[in-house]
N, C-alpha and C positions, 0 to 999 in steps of 0.2 A: 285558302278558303276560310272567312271567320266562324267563328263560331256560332252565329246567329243565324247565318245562311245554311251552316251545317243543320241547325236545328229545326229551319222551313225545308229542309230536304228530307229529312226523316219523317220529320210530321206529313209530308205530303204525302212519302211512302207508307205508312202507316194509313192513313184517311185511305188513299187509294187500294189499300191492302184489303180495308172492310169494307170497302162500295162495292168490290170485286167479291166478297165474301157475301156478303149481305144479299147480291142477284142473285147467287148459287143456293144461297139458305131460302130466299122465298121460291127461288125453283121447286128444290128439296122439300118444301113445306107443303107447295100446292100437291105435287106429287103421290105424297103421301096421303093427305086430303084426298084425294080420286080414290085412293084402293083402302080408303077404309071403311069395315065393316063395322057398320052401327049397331050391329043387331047382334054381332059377335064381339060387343063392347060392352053392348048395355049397360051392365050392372057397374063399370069400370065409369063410364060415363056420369050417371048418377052419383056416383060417389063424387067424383072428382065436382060436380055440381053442387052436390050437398056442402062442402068442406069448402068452397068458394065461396057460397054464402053465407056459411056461421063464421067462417076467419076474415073476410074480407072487412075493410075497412075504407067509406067513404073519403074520398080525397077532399082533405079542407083547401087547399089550392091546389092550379096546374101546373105548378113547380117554378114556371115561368121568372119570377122574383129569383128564385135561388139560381138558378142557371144566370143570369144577367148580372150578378153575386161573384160567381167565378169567369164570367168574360170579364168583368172589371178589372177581379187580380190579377188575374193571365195579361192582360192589356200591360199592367206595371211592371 
């Protein structure tokens, strides 16, 4: 097997690893979302709201350009 082909089997094992990871964590996510207590969070809530809008930082792009950036070198 060459080397190349070695390397679309890994990769696909990996891709395939987090597609499979990725249903299990929006499971996990939603899940969680159902049993949580808003009212037994409040203040935990707020905060984390507070500290998202003083540090947060408007996106000057949608990254789109840079990601198209590295499918070129990857391509080479």
């Amino acid at each position: 097997m060459s080397h190349c082909a070695e390397d679309r089997i890994a990769v696909k094992k990996w891709v395939d690893g987090w597609r499979d990871a990725g249903s299990e964590l929006k499971r996990i996510g939603r899940q969680e979302l159902r049993r949580f207590k808003y009212e037994e969070n409040r203040a935990l809530v707020d905060a984390l709201l507070q500290i998202g809008s003083t540090f947060g930082f408007p996106r000057q792009t949608s990254g789109l350009v840079e990601l198209q950036r590295w499918f070129a070198r990857l391509r080479r």
